[in-house]
C-alpha positions in Angstrom: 160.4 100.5 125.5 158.2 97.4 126.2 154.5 98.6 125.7 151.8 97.0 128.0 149.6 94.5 126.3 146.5 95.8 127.6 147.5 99.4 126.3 147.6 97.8 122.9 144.4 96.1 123.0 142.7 99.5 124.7 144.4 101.4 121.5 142.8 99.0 118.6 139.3 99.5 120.5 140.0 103.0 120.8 140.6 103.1 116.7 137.9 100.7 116.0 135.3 102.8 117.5 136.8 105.9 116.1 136.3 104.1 112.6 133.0 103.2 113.1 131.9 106.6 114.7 133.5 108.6 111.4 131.2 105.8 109.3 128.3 106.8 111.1 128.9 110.6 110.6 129.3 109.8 107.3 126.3 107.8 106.9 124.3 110.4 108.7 125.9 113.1 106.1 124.7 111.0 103.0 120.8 110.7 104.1 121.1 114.1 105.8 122.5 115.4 101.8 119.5 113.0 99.7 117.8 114.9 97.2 114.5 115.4 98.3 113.2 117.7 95.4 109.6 118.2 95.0 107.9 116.8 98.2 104.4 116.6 99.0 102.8 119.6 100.6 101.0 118.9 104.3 97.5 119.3 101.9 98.9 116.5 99.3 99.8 114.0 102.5 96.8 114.4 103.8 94.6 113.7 100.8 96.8 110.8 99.9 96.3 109.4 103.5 100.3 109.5 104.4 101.7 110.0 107.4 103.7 112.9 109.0 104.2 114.6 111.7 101.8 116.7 112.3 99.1 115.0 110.4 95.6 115.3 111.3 95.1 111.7 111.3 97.3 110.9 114.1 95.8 107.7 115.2 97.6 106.4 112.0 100.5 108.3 113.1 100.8 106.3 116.4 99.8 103.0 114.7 102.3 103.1 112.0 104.8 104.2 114.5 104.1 101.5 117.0 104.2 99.1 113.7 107.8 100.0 112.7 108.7 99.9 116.4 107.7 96.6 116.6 109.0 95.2 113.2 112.4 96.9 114.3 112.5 94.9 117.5 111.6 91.5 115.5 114.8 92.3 113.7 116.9 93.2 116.7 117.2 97.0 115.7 119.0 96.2 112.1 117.8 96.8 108.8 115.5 94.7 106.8 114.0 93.7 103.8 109.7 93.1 104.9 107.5 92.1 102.5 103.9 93.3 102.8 101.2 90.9 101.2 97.6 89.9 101.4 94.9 87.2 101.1 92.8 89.0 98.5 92.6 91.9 96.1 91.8 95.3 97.5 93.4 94.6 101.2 95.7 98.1 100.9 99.0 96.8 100.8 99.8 99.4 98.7 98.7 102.1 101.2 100.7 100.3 104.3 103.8 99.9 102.5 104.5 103.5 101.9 103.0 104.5 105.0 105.4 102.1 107.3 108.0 103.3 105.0 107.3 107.2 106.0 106.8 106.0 109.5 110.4 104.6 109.2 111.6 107.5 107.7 110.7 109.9 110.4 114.0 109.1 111.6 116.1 111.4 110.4 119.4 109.2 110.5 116.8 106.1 108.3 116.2 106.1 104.2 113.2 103.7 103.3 112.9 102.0 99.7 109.6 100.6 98.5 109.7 98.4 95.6 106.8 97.1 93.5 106.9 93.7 93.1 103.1 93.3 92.1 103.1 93.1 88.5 99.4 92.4 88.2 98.4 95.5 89.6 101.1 98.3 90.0 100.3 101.5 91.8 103.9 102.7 93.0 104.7 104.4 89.9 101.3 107.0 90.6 103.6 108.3 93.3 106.3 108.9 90.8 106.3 112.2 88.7 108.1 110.7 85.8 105.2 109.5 83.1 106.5 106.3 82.1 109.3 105.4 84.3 111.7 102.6 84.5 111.1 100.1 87.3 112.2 96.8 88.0 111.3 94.4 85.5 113.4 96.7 83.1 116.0 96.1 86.0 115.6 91.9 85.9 114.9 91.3 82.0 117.0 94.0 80.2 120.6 94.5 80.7 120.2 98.3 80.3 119.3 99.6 83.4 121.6 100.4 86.1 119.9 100.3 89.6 120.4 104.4 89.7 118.2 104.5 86.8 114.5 103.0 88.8 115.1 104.3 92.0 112.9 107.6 92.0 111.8 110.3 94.5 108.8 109.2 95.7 107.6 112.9 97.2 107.9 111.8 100.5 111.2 112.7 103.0 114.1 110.1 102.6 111.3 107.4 101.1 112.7 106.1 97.3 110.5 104.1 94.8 111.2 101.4 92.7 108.2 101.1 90.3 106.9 97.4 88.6 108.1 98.9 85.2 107.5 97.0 82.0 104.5 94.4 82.4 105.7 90.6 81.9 104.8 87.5 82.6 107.7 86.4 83.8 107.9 87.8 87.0 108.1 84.9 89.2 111.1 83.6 86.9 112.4 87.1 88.0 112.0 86.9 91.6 113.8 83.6 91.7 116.7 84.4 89.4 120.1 84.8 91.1 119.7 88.6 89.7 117.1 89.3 91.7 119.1 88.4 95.1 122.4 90.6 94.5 119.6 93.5 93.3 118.0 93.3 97.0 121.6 92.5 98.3 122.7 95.6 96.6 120.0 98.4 97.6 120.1 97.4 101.1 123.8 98.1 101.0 123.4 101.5 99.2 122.7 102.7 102.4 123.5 101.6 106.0 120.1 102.3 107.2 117.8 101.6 104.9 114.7 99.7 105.2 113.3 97.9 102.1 109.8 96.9 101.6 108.7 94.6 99.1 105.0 95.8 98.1 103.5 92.3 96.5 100.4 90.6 95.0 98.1 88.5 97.7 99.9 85.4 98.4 97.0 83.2 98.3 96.5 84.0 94.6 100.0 84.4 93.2 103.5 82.7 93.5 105.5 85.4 93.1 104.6 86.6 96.6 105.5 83.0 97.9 109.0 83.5 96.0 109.5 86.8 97.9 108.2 85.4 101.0 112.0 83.3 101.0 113.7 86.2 100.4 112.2 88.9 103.2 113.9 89.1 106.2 110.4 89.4 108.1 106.5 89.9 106.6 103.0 90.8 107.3 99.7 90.0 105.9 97.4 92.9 105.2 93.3 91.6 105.7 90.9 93.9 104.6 88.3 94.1 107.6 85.0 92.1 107.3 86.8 90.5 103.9 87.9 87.0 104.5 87.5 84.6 106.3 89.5 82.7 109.1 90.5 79.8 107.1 91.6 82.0 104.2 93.9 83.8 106.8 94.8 80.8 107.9 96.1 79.8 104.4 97.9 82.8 103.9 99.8 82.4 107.7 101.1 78.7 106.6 102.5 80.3 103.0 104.9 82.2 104.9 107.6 80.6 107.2 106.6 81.1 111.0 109.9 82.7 111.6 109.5 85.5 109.6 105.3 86.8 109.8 105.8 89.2 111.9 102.1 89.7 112.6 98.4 90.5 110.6 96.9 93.7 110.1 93.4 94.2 110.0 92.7 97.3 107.0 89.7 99.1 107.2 90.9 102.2 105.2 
């Protein structure tokens, strides 16, 4: 029996979309199953200024939601690797990294990684409950780490943390190492939907965060309010390529 051609080509859609809706279920099943031992209580989020549902701060709710809904436009609804940066010390990119990345995890079917990249002055690995734990210049230098080993809990729903681990000062040999592109190749594949952001030192001061700048999909600039001046944000704009600042925030937490 001769089988119409247009049946055939309506049966290989039909299986394609079949494959890709048991890859989504299964994707779904493998955030849905992510340990998420020992979270922070409602009291703890609050204190640490974090956002959730609920919160009582929910100006920041809405503003970090409308941030991740606009970074997620800027990269056509797919996941991304955003690096958050500053002019100068103090601007909070610490504190806007983990909160987009719990703003981008109140999506059930989303994970969100943070990684520290600011070797100068850490802070990610406060969030972890381990006292001295691995993180990713153990990753980059030593050969004994495998990525499993730095990725930690980070107390908030379906939000990981890779710490700065060891201190060296060769971080910006590091970042541009071949190593460190298959690492952020890798743990944006670990999972489907998984956001990564790349928490790094002020970019006027330090060319590591000029080095990541080339490997972000997208970025922003964090200025803390009444702190610098236009041409200094001005400086900080023309470090990063115009295709990928996806806008400035003004931080007056």
């Amino acid at each position: 029996m001769t089988q119409n051609p247009l049946n055939l080509k309506a049966q290989n859609i039909s299986s394609g979309q079949l494959n890709s809706n048991s890859m989504d279920s299964d994707n779904c099943k493998k955030i849905k199953n992510m340990n998420d031992a020992c979270l922070f209580t409602s009291e703890e989020l609050d204190e640490l200024k974090i956002i959730y549902p609920g919160c009582k701060n929910d100006k920041s709710l809405n503003y970090y939601r409308e941030l991740r809904t606009k970074l997620l436009k800027a990269a056509n609804n797919k996941n991304f690797v955003c690096m958050v940066s500053s002019i100068a010390e103090g601007a909070g990119t610490s504190h806007v990294a983990v909160n987009l990345a719990a703003s981008i995890a109140l999506d059930h079917s989303k994970t969100a990684l943070i990684i520290d990249c600011n070797s100068y002055n850490p802070h990610l690995h406060n969030y972890v409950k381990d006292e001295d734990p691995l993180g990713l210049s153990n990753y980059l230098e030593q050969n004994t780490q495998e990525i499993e080993d730095i990725i930690y809990p980070s107390g908030i729903r379906r939000v990981r943390i890779i710490p700065s681990g060891i201190r060296t000062e060769y971080a910006a040999e590091n970042f541009s190492s071949e190593k460190m592109k298959l690492f952020i190749d890798t743990v944006k594949k670990r999972y489907p939907d998984r956001f990564i952001i790349l928490d790094t030192p002020p970019i006027s001061l330090y060319v590591e965060s000029q080095i990541l700048a080339s490997i972000c999909d997208i970025a922003i600039l964090v200025i803390r309010y009444g702190h610098t001046t236009a041409s200094e944000v001005q400086t900080g704009i023309d470090l990063i390529n115009s295709d990928k600042l996806a806008g400035v925030i003004l931080n007056n937490e």
